[in-house]
N, C-alpha and C positions, 0 to 999 in steps of 0.2 A: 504494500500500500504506500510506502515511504516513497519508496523510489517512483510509481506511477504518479503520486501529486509533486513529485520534485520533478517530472516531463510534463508534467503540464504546464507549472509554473515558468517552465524555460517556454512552454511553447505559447505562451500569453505575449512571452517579451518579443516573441520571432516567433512566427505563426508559419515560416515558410521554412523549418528546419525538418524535412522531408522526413530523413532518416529516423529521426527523432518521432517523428508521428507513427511511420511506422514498425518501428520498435513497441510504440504505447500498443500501437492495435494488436500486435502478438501478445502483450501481456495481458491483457485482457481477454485476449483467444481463450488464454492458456487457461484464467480465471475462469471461464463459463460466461464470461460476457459478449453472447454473440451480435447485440445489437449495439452495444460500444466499441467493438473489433473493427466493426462494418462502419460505423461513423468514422472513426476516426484515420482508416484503410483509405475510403473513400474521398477525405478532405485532401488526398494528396494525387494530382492528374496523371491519368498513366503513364506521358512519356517520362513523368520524376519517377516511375517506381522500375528498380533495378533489383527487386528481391521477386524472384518467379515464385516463392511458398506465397509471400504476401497477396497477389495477382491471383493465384490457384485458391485461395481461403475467400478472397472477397466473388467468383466465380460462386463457390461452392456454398459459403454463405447467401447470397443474394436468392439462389435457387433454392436453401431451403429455409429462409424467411421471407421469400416473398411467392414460393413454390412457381418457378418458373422452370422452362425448361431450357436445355444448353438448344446455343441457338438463337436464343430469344432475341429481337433487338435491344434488349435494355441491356443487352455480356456484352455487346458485338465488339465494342473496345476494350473491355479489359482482354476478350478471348484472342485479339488482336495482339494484344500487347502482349501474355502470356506464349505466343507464338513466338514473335521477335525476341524475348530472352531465352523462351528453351531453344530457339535456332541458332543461337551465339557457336561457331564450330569446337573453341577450343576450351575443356572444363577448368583449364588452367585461369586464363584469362578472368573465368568465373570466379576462382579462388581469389584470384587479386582482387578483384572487385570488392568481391567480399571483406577481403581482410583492409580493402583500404575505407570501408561504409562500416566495420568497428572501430577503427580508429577515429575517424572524423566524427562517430557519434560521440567515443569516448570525450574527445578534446570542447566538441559544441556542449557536453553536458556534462560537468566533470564532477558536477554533485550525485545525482542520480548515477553514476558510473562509480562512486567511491563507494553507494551505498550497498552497490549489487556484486564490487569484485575487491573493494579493498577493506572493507570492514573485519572486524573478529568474527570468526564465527559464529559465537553465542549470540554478537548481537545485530546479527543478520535475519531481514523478512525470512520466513521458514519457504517464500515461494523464490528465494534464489540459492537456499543449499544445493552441494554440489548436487543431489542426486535429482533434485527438481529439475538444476539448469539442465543438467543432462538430458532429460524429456523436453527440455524448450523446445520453442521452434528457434531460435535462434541456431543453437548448435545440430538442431534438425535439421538447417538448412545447409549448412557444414556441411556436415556428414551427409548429406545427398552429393555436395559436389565433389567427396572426396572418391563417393565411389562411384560417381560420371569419370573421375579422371583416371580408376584403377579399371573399373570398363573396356575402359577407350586405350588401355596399356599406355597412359602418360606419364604413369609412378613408373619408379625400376620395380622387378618383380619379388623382390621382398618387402616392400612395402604393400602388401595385400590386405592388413589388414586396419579398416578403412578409419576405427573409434581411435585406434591406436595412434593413427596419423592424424585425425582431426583433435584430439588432447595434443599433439604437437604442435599442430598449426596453433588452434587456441592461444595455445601459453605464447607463443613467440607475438602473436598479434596484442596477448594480453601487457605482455613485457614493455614494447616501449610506449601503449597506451597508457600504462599504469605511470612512468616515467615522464610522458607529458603531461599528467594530470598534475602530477605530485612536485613536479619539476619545471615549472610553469618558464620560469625565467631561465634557463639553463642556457638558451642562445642558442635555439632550434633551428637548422638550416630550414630560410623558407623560399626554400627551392623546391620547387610540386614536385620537381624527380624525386625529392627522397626519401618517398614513401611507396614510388618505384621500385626504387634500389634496396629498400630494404625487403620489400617483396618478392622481389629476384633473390636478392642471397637468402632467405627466408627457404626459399622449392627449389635453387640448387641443388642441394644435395639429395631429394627423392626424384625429381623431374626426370624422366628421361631426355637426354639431348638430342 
């Protein structure tokens, strides 16, 4: 609960922090709130949305709270839009993406971000323990691309197995999220490649070349 009114409060002051909205709309998925998922899914225009779970939930809910069918004109754009990201060729590129929409949500929200990954445990919301976040959709969304990319034989072939490598990614995207949260002034290069590059030597070493 802390952390969903600590993303609101950010998104009162910036109502166009995309990621951030849809972030809320997963936690609330995850809650049982299907008609606050869908509002707040919905406040953000498809070509801003770059999370295909997001786009497949707002689909899937519209048809069973407004019981329509696929098809319908009122999907035609998200089901458009859901096409255009599951046709992205490379699940690599997917994983960057990903890892670079944790980080930027990290840095736009860096209270709701301490509340959810850097607090003690005890006195963390019981809905972001590890074995909740584990069922998120968030890490859900993870671990879908990791195993589009073991799939598609983009990992080397010891990296098969798919939670093992998405607990890897995580931590490595968690690490220097957590270090610009906490380390605000540290004299960040702000050069847009360098969260590039850190992406790239990030899947060096499982990537196939």
């Amino acid at each position: 609960v802390g952390a969903g009114r600590q993303i609101r409060r950010a998104l009162r002051l910036d109502p166009d922090l995309h990621e951030a909205r849809i972030y809320l709309g997963h936690l609330l998925y995850d809650r049982g709130d299907w008609e606050g998922a869908l509002r707040e899914f919905e406040r953000v225009p498809p070509v801003e949305h770059w999370d295909a779970l997001a786009v497949w939930r707002i689909i899937e809910l519209k048809r069973a709270l407004w019981q329509i069918d696929a098809g319908d004109a009122r999907l035609a754009h998200w089901e458009q839009r859901l096409k255009e990201l599951e046709s992205l060729d490379d699940p690599i590129d997917r994983l960057v993406a990903l890892g670079r929409a944790y980080v930027e949500f990290g840095v736009a929200n860096p209270e709701p971000y301490r509340i959810m990954f850097m607090t003690r445990p005890d006195l963390v919301p019981n809905a972001y323990h590890g074995e909740r976040l584990a069922e998120s959709a968030a890490f859900d969304l993870l671990l879908h691309c990791v195993h589009d990319a073991i799939d598609a034989g983009r990992l080397r072939p010891e990296y098969d197995d798919a939670f093992r490598v998405s607990i890897g990614l995580w931590a490595r995207v968690h690490g220097i999220t957590s270090l610009y949260v906490s380390k605000p002034d540290m004299g960040w290069p702000d050069d847009p490649r360098f969260l590039d590059e850190y992406c790239d030597a990030s899947l060096r070493g499982i990537v196939v070349e």
